[in-house]
C-alpha positions as CSV (number, residue, x, y, z in Angstrom):
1,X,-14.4,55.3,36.3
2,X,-14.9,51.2,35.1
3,X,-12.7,50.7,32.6
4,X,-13.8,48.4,29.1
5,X,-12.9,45.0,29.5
6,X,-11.1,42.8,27.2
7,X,-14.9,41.3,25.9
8,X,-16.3,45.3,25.8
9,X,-13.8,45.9,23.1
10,X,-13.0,42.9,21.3
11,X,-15.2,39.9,20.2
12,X,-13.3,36.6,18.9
13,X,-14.2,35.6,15.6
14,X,-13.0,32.8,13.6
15,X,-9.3,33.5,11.6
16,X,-10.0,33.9,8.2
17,X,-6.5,32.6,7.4
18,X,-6.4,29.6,9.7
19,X,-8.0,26.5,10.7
20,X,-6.9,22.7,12.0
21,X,-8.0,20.1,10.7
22,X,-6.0,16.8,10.8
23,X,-6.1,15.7,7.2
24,X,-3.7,12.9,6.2
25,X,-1.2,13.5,3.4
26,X,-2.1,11.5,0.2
27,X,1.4,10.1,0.2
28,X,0.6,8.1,3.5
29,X,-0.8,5.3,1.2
30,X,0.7,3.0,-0.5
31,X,-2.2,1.2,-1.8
32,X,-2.0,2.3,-5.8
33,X,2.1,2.8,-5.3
34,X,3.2,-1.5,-4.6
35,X,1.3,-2.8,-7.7
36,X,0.5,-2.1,-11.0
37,X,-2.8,-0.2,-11.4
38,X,-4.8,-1.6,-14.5
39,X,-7.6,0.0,-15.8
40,X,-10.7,-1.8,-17.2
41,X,-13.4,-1.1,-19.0
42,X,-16.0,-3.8,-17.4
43,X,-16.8,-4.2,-13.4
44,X,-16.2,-8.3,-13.5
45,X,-14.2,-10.2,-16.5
46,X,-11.1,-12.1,-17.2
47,X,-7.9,-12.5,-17.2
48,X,-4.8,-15.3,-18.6
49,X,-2.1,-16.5,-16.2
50,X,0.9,-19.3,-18.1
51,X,2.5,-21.9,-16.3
52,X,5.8,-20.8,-15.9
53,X,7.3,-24.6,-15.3
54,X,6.5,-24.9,-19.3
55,X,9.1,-21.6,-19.9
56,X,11.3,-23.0,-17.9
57,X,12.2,-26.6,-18.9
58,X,15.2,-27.5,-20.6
59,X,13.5,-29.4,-23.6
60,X,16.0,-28.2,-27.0
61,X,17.3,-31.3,-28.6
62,X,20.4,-31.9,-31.2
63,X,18.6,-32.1,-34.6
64,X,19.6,-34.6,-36.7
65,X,20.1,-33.4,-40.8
66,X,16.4,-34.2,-42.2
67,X,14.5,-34.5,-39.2
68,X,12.3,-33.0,-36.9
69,X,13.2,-30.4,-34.3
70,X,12.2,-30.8,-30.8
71,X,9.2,-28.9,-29.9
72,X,6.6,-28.5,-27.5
73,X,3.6,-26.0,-26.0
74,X,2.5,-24.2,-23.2
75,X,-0.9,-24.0,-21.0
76,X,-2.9,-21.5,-20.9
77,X,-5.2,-20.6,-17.9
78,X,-8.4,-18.7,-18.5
79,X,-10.5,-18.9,-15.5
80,X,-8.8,-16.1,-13.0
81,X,-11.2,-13.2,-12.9
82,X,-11.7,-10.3,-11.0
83,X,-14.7,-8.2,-9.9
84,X,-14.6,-4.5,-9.1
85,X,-16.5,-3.8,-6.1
86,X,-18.2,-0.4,-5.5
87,X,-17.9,1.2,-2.2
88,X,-19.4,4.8,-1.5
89,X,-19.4,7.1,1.5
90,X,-21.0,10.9,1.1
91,X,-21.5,13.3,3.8
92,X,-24.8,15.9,3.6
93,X,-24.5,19.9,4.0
94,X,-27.7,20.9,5.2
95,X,-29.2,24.5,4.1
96,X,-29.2,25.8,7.8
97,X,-25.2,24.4,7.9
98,X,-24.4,26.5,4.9
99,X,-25.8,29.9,5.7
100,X,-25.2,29.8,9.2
101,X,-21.4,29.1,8.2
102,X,-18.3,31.7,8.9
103,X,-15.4,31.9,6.7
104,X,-12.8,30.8,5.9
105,X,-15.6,27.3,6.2
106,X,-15.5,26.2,2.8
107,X,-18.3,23.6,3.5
108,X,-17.8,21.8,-0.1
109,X,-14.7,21.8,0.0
110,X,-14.2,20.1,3.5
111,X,-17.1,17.3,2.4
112,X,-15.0,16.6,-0.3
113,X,-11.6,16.3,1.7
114,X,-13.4,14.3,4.4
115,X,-14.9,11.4,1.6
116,X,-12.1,11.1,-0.5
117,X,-9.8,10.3,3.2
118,X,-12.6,7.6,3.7
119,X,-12.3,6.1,0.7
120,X,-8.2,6.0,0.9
121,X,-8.6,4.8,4.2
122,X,-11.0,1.8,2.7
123,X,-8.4,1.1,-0.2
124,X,-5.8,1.2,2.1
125,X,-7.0,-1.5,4.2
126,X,-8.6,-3.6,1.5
127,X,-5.0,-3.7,0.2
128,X,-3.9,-4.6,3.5
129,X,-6.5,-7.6,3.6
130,X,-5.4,-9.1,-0.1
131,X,-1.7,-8.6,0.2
132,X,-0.5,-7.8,4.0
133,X,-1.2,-10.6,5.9
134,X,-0.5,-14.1,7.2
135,X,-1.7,-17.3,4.9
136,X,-1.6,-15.3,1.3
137,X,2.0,-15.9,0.0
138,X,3.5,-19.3,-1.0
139,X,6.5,-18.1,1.4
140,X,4.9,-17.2,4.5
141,X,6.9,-16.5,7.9
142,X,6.4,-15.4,11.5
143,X,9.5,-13.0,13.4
144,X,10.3,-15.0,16.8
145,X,12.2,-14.4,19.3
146,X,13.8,-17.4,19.3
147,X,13.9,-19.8,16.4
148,X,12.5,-23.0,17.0
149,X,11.0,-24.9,14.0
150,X,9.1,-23.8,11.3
151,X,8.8,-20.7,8.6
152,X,10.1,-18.2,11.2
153,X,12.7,-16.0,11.6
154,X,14.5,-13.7,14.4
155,X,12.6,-9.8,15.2
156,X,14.3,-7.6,13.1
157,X,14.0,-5.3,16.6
158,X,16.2,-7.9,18.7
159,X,19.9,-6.9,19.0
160,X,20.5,-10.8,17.2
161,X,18.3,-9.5,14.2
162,X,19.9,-10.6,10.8
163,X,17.4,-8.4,8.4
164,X,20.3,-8.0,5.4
165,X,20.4,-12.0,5.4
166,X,16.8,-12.4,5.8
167,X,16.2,-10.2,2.7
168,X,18.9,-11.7,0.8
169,X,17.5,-15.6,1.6
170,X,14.0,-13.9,0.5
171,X,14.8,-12.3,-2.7
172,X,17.0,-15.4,-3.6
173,X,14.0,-17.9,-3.0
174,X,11.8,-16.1,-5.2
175,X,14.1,-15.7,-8.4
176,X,15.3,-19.5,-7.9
177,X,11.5,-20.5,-8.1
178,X,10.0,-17.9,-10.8
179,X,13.1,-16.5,-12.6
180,X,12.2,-13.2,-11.3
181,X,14.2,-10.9,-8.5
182,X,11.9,-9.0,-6.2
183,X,12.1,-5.1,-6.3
184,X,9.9,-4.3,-3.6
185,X,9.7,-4.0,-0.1
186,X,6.5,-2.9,2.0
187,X,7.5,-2.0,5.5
188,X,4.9,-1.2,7.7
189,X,6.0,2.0,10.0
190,X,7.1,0.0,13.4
191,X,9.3,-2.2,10.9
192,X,10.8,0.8,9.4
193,X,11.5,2.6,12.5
194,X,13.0,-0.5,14.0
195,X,15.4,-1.0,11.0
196,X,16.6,2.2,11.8
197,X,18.4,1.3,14.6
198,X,19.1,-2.5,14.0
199,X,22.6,-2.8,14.6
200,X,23.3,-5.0,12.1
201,X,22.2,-2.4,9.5
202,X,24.2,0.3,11.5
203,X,27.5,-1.7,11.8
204,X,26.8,-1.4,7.5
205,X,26.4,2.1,6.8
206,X,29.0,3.6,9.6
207,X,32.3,4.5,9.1
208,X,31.9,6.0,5.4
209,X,29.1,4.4,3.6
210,X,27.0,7.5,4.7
211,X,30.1,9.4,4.8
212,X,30.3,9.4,7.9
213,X,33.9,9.2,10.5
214,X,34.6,8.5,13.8
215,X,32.8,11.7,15.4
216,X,30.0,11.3,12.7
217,X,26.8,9.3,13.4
218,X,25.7,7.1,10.9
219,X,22.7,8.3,8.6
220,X,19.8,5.6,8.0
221,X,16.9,6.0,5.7
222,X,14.7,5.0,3.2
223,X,17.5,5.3,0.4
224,X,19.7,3.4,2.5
225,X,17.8,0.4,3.3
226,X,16.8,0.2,-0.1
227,X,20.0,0.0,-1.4
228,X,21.4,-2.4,1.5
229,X,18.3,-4.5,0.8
230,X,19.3,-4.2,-3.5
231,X,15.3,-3.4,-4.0
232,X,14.5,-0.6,-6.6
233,X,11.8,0.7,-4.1
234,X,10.9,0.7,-0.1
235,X,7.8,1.9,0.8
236,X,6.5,2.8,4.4
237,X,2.8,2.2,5.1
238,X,2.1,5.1,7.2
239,X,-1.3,5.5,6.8
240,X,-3.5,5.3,10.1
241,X,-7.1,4.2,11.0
242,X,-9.5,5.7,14.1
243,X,-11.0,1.8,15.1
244,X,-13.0,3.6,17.7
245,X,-16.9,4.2,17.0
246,X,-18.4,7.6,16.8
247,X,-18.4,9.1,20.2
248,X,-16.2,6.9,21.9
249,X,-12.3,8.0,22.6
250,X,-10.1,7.7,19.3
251,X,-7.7,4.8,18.9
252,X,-5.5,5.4,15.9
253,X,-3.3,3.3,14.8
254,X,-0.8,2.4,11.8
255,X,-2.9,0.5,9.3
256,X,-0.1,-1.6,7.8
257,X,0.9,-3.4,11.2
258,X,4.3,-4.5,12.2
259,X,4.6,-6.7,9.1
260,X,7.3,-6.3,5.9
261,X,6.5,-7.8,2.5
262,X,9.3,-8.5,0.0
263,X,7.5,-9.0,-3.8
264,X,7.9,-8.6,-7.6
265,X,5.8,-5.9,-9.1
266,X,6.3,-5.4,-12.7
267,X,6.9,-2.1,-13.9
268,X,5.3,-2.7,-17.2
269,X,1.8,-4.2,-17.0
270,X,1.0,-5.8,-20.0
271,X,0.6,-9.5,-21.8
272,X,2.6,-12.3,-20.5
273,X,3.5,-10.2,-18.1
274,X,4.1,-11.9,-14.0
275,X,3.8,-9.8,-11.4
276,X,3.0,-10.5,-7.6
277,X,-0.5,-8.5,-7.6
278,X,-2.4,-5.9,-9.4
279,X,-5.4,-3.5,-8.4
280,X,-8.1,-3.7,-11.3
281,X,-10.2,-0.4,-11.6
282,X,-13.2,0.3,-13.0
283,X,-12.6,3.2,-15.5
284,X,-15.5,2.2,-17.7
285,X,-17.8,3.2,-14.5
286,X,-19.6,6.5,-15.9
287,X,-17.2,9.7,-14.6
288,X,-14.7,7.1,-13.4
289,X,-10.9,8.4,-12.9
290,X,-7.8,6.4,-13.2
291,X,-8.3,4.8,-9.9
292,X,-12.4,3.9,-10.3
293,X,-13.7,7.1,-8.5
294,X,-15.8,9.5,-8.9
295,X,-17.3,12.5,-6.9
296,X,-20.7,13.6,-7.2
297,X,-22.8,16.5,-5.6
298,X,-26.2,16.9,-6.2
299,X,-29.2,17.7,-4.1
300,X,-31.2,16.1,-1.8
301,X,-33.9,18.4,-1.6
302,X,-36.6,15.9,0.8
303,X,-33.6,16.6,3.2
304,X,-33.2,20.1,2.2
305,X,-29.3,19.1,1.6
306,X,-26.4,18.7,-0.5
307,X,-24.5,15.9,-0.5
308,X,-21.4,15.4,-1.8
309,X,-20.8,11.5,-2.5
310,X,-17.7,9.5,-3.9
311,X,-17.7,6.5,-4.8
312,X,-14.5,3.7,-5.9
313,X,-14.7,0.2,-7.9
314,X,-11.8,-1.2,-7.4
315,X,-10.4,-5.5,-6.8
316,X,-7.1,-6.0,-5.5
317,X,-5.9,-9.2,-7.0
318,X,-3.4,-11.5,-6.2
319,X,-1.8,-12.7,-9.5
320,X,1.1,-15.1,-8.3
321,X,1.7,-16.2,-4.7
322,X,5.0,-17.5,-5.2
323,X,6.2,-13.8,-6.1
324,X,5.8,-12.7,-2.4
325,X,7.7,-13.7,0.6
326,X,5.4,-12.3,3.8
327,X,7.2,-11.2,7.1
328,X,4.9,-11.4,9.8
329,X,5.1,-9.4,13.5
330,X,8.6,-8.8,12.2
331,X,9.2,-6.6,15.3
C-alpha cells in the first residue's frame, strides 16, 4: 500500500507569528540626536548670529569720579536664513495586493515602516552632507599615516595612534577660539570599532580603571571613551545605506564613513545661544510632527490603490564653523 507523502498531508502556509524583514532600529541614527532640533512655524525665514570677538574683548576702564564709564556695543547679524526643504517618498498597495494578502501581512503597516526608513535614511545622509565631511569646519584635518605637513594627524587604527591627545588638542582649540568646550563626539562605526582596540586607549583603562586585574581584560565602550575623551556624549553613526539600484546586488554600507567629528551643541536652544549646528523643522507644515513629518494615506482610485505617503521639511544648518573640529578617514 503507497503511503501519504509529506505534501498529501501537510501544506506550508505562512507563520502567522513570524516573518523577516530587515528593518533598522530607529536608534541607528543620529541625525536629530548631535544638534539641537528647533521647530518653526514658516518653511524659509531668519535667524541672528553675534560676533563673539565683541563679548570677548577686554574693553572695562578705571572710571574717574564724575566722568564717563567706558562703554561700547556689539553687532548684530541678520542675514543667515534657512529653508526647509520637503522631501516625500510613498509606496502604493494595490486592491489585488490586499485581498490576495495572507496573514500575519499587515500591508499598511509594512508601507508605513518601509517610508518612514527612507525618510531616516534621507535625513541621515543630508546630515552627513551639512556636517560630516571634509571643507565644512574652520578646523579641518585628514588621518595619515605618516605626518608630513599640513592639518593632519596619525590613523587612530595605527599602533602609533595618539586619539586621547588628538581629542584633548581638539577640544582645547575650540574653547581657546570661542570660549566654549566641546561636548560631542560623532564617531562613525569603523572609528568606534577601531578605538576599541587602540592601544593607547587600552594601556588607559587596564589594570583597574574598568576594574579590571592582571587575569582581567580590559572593558572598552561607549561610556568609556566618552569619559577618556571628557565629552558629555559619544555617538556612533550606525546607520547603513543599499547604494545599489533596484535589481542589482546590494551594497550596504555604513552611512557615517570612517570620519569622527568633535563639536559644541548646546543643550539649551534659545537666544544668544552658540551652538555648532541645528536642524530647523517645519512644524507649521499642516499635520507636521516635531521633526517636520507627516504620514498620509489616502486613495488613488485611477490606480485602484492606496498609498501611504510621508513626507519631511527639514534644513540642517550650520550655525558656527569654528565650533567643530572634523576628523577625516581617521582610520
Amino acid at each position: 500500500m503507497p503511503s501519504p507523502t509529506l505534501s498529501d498531508v501537510h501544506v506550508n502556509q505562512p507563520l502567522t507569528n513570524v516573518s523577516v524583514a530587515f528593518i533598522q532600529d530607529a536608534t541607528n541614527f543620529v541625525a536629530t540626536n548631535v544638534f539641537p532640533n528647533i521647530p518653526v512655524p514658516k518653511q524659509s525665514d531668519r535667524y541672528y548670529t553675534y560676533d563673539r570677538g565683541n563679548f570677548n574683548r577686554d574693553e572695562m576702564q578705571v572710571r574717574a569720579p564724575g566722568t564717563e564709564s567706558a562703554g561700547g556695543g556689539y553687532t548684530v547679524d541678520n542675514t543667515p536664513t534657512y529653508y526647509c526643504e520637503t522631501y516625500a517618498y510613498h509606496r502604493d498597495i494595490a486592491d489585488p495586493l490586499r485581498a490576495n494578502a495572507d496573514n500575519p501581512l499587515n500591508l499598511d503597516r509594512e508601507a508605513t515602516v518601509f517610508v518612514t526608513t527612507k525618510a531616516l535614511i534621507r535625513r541621515e545622509k543630508l546630515w552627513t552632507s551639512s556636517f560630516f565631511t571634509g571643507s565644512i569646519w574652520t578646523n579641518d584635518y585628514v588621518g595619515v599615516s605618516t605626518i608630513t605637513s599640513g592639518p593632519q594627524f596619525l590613523k587612530w587604527s595605527g599602533a602609533t595612534a595618539t586619539p586621547i591627545q588628538d581629542i584633548r588638542t581638539a577640544k582645547r582649540t575650540i574653547l581657546q577660539s570661542t570660549g566654549f568646550e566641546p561636548n560631542k563626539l560623532v564617531l562613525g562605526r569603523q572609528v568606534y570599532d577601531a578605538l576599541l582596540d587602540a592601544p593607547s586607549i587600552i594601556d588607559r583603562v587596564k589594570y583597574g580603571q574598568t576594574g579590571g586585574s592582571a587575569n582581567t581584560p580590559a572593558v572598552v565602550n561607549k561610556a568609556i571613551l566618552a569619559n577618556l575623551f571628557e565629552v558629555g556624549e559619544l555617538v556612533v553613526m550606525n546607520a547603513i545605506e543599499n547604494t545599489a539600484h533596484e535589481g542589482a546586488a546590494n551594497v550596504h554600507s555604513f552611512i557615517g564613513g570612517n570620519n569622527a567629528l568633535l563639536c559644541y551643541a548646546t543643550p539649551t536652544p534659545g537666544l544668544m545661544t552658540p551652538t555648532a549646528g541645528y536642524t530647523f523643522s517645519w512644524t507649521g507644515y499642516l499635520g507636521a510632527g516635531a521633526d517636520g513629518n507627516r504620514i498620509k494615506m489616502f486613495r488613488m482610485e485611477h490606480l485602484a490603490s492606496d498609498r501611504v505617503e510621508i513626507e519631511m521639511s527639514f534644513a540642517p544648518k550650520l550655525v558656527s564653523a569654528d565650533l567643530g573640529y572634523f576628523f577625516g578617514s581617521a582610520t
